[in-house]
TORLUM-395264 format. One record per atom (N, C-alpha, C, CB): residue number from 1; atom name; x, y, z. Coordinates in Angstrom, 1 decimal. Each point is the difference from the previous one (the first is absolute). Glycine has a CB too. Layout:
<pts>
pos, site, u, v, w
NUM, CA, X, Y, Z $
...
</pts>
This chain:
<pts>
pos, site, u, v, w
1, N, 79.8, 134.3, -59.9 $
1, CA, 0.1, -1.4, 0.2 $
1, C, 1.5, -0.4, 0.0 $
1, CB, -2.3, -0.4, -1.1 $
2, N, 2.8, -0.1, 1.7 $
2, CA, 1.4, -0.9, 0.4 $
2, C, -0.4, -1.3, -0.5 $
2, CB, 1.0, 1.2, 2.3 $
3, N, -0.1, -2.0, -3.3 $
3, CA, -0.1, -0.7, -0.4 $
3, C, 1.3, -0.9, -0.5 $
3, CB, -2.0, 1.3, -0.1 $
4, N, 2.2, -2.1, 0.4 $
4, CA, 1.5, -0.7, -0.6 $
4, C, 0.1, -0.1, -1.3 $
4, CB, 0.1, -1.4, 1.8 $
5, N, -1.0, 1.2, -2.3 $
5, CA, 0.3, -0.3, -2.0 $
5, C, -1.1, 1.2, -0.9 $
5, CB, 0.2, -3.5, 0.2 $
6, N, 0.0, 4.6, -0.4 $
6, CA, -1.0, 1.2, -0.6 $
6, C, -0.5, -0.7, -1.2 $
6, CB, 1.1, 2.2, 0.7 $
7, N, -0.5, -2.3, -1.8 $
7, CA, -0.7, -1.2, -1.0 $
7, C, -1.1, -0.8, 0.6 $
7, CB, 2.3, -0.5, -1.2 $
8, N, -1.8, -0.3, 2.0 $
8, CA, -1.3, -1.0, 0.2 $
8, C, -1.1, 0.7, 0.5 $
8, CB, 1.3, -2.0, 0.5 $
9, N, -1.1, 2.7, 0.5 $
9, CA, -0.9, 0.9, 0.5 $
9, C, -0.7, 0.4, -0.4 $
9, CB, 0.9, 0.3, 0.7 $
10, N, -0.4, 0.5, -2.2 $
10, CA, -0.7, 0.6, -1.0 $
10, C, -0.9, -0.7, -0.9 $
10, CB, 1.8, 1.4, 0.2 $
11, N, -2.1, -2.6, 0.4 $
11, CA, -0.7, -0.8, -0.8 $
11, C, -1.3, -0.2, 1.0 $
11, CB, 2.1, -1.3, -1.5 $
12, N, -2.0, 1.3, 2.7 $
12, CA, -1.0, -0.4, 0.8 $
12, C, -0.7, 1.7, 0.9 $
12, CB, 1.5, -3.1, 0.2 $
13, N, -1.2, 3.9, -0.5 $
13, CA, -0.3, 1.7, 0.7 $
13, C, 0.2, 0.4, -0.8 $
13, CB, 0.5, 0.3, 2.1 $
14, N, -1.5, 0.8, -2.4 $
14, CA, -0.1, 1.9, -0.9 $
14, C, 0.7, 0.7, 0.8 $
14, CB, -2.3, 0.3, -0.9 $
15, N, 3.5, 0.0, 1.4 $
15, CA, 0.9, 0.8, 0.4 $
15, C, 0.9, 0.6, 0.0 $
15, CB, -0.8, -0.6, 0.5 $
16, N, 1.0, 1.4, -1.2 $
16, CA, 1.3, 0.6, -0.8 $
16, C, 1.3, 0.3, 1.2 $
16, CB, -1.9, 1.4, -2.2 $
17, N, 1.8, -1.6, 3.1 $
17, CA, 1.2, 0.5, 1.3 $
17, C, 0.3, -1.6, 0.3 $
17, CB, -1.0, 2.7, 1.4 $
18, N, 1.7, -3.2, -1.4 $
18, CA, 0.9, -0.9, 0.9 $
18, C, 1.3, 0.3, 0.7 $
18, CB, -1.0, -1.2, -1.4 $
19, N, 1.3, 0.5, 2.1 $
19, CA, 1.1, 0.2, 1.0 $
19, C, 0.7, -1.1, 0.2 $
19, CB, -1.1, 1.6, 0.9 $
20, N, 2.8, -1.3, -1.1 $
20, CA, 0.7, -1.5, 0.7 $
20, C, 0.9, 0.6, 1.2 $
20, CB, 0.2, -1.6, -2.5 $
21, N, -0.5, 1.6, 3.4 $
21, CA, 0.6, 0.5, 1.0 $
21, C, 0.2, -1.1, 1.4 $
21, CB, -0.8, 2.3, -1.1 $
22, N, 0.8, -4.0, 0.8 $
22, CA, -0.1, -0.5, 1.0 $
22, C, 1.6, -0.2, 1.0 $
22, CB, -2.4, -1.0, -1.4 $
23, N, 3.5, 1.7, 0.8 $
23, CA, 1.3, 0.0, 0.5 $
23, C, 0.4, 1.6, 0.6 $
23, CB, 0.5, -2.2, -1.8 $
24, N, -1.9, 3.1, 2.0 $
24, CA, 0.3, 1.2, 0.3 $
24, C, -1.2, 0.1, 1.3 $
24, CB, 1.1, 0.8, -2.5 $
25, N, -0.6, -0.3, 3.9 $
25, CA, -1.0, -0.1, 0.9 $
25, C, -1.0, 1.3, -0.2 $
25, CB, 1.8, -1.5, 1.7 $
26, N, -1.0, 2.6, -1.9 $
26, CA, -0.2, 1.1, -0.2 $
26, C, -1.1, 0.1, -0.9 $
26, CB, 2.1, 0.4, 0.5 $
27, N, -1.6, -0.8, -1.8 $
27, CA, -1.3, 0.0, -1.2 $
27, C, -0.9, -0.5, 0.1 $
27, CB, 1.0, 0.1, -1.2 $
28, N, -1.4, -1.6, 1.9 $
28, CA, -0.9, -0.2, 0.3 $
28, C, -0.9, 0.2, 0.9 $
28, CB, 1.1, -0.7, -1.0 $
29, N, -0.3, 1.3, 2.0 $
29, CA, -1.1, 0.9, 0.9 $
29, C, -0.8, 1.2, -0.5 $
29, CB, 1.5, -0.6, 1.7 $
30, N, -0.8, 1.5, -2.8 $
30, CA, -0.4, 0.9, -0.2 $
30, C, -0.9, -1.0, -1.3 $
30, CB, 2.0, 2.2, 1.3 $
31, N, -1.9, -3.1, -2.0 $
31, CA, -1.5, -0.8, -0.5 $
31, C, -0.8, -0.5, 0.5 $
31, CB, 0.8, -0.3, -1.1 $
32, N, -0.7, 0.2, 2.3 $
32, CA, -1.2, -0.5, 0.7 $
32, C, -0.6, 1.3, 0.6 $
32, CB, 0.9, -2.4, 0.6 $
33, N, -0.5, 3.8, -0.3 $
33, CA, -0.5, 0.7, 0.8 $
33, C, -1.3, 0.3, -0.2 $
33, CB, 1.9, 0.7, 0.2 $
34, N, -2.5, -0.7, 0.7 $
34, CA, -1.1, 0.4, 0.1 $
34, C, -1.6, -1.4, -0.7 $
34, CB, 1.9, 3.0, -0.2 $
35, N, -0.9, -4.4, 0.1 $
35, CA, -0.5, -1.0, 0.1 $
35, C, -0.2, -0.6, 1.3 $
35, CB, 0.7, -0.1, -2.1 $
36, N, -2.4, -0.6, 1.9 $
36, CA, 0.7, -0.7, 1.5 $
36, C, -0.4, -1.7, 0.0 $
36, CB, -0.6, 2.5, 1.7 $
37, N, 0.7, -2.5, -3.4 $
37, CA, -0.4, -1.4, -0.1 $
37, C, 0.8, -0.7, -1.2 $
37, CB, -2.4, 0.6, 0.9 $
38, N, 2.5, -2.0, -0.4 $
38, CA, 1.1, -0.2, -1.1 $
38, C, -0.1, -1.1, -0.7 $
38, CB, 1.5, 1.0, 1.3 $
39, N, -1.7, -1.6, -2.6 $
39, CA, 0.6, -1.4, -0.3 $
39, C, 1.3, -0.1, -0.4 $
39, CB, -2.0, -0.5, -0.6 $
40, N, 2.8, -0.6, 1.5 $
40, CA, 0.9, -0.2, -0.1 $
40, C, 0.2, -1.2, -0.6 $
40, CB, 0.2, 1.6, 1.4 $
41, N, 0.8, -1.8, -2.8 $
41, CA, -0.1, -1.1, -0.6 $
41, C, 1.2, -0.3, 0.4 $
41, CB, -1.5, 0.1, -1.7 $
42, N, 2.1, -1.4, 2.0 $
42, CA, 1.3, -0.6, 0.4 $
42, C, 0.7, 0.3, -1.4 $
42, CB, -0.8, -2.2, 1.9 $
43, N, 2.3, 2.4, -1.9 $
43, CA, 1.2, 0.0, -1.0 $
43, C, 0.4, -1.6, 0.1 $
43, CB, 1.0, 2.8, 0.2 $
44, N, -0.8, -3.3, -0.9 $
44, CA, 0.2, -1.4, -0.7 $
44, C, 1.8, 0.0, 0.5 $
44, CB, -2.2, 0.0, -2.5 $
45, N, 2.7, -0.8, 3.3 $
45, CA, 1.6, -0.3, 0.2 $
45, C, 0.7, 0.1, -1.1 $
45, CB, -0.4, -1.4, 1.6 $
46, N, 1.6, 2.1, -1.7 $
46, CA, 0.8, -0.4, -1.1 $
46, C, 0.3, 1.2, -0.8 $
46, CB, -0.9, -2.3, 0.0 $
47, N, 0.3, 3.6, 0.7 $
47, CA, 0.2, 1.3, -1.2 $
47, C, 1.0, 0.9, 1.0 $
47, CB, -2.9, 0.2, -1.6 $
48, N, 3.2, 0.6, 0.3 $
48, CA, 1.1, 1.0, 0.4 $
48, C, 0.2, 0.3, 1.1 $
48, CB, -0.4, 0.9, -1.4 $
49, N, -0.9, -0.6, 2.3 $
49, CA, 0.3, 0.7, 1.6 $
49, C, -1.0, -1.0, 0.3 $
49, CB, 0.6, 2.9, 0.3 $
50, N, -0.2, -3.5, 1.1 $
50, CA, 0.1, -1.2, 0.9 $
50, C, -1.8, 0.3, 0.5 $
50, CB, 3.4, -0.2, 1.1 $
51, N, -3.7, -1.0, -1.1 $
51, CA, -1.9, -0.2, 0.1 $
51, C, 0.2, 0.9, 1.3 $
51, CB, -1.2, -3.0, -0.9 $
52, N, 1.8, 2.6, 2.4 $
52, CA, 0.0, 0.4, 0.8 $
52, C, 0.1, 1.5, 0.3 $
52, CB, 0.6, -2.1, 0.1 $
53, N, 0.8, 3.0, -0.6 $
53, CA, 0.0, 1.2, -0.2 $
53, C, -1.3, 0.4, -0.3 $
53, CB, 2.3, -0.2, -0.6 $
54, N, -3.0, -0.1, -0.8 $
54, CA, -1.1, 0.7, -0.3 $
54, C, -1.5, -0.1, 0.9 $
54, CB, 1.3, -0.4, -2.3 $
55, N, -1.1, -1.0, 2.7 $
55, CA, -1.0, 0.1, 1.4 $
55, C, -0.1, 1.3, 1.1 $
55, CB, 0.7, -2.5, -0.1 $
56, N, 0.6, 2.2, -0.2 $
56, CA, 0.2, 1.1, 1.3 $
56, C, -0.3, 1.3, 0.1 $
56, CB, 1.4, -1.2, 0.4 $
57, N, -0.6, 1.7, -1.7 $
57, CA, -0.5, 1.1, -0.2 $
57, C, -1.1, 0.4, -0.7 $
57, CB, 1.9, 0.1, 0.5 $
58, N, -2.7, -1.1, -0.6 $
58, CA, -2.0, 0.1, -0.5 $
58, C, -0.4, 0.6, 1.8 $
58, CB, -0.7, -3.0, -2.4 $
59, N, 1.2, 1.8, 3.1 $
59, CA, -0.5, 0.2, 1.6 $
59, C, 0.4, 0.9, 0.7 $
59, CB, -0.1, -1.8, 0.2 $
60, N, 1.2, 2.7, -0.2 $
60, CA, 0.5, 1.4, 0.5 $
60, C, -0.8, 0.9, -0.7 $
60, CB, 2.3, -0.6, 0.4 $
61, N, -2.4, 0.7, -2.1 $
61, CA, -1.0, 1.1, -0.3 $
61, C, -1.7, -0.5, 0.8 $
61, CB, 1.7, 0.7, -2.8 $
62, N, -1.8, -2.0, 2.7 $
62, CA, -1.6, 0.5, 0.5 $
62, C, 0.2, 0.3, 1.2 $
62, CB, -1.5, -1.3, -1.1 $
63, N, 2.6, 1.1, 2.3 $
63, CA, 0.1, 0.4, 1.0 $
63, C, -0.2, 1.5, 0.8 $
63, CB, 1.1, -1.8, -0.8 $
64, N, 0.0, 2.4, -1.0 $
64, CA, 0.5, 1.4, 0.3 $
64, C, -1.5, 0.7, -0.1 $
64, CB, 2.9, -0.1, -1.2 $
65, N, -4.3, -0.2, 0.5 $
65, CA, -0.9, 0.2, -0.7 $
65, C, -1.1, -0.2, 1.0 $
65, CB, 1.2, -0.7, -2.1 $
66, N, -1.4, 0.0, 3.0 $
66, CA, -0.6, -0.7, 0.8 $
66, C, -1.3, -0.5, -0.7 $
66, CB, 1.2, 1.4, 1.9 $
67, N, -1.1, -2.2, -2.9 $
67, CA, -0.3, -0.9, -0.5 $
67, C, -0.9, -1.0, 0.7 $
67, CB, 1.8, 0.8, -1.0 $
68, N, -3.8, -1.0, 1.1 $
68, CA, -0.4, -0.8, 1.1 $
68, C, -0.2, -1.0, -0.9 $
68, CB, -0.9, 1.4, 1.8 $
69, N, 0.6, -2.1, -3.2 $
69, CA, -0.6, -1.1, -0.4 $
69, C, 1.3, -0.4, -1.2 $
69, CB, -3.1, 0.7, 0.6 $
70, N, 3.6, -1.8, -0.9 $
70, CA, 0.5, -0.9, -0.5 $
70, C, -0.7, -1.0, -0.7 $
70, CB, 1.3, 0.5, 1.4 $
71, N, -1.0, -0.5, -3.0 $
71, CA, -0.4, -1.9, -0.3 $
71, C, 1.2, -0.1, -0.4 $
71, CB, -2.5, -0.5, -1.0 $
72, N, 3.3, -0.8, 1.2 $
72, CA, 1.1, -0.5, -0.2 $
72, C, -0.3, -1.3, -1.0 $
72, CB, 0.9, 1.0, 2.4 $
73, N, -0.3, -1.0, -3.4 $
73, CA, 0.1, -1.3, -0.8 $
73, C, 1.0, -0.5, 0.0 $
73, CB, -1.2, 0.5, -1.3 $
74, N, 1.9, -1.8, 1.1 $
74, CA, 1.6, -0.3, -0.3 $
74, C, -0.2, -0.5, -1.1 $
74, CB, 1.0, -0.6, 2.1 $
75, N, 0.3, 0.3, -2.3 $
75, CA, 0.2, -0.3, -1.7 $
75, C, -0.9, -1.8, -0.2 $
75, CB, 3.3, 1.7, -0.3 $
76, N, -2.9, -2.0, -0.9 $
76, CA, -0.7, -1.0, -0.1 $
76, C, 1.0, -0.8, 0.1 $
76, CB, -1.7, 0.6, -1.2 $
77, N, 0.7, -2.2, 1.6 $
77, CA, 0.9, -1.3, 0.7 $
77, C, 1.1, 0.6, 1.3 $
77, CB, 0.0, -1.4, -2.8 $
78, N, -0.3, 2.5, 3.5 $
78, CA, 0.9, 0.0, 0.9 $
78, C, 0.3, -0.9, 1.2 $
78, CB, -0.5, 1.9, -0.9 $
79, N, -0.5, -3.1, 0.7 $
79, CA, 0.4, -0.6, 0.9 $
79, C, 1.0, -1.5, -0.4 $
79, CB, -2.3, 1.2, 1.0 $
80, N, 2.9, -0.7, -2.2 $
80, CA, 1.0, -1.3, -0.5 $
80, C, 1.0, 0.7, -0.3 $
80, CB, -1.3, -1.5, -1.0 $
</pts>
């Protein structure tokens, strides 16, 4: 599981593997491999590596992955 915050995570999933790799194209492809489905939760503006960067390289690994189904959330109140 790739996840931005492992603590919180670890509060809501039984899964002892997490992953922070959303500033590495590489790592995340090779975490998605052999997925072909994804929820993708939006990163909240304002952290270390730029919302956008991490978009992107979420969308290159499901690319690299050929990835067919997406759920996309965005952060909360993103429309203010």
């Amino acid at each position: 599981m790739i996840v931005r915050n492992e603590n919180k995570a670890k509060n809501y999933f039984s899964i002892s593997k997490f992953g922070r790799h959303r500033d590495d194209v590489n790592k995340l492809t090779t975490a998605l491999r052999n997925d072909d489905r994804l929820l993708f939760i939006s990163s909240q503006p304002g952290g270390e590596i730029e919302r956008l960067e991490q978009h992107r390289n979420v969308v290159q690994a499901m690319m690299n992955n050929n990835v067919i189904f997406v759920v996309y959330t965005s952060f909360p109140k993103a429309n203010k």
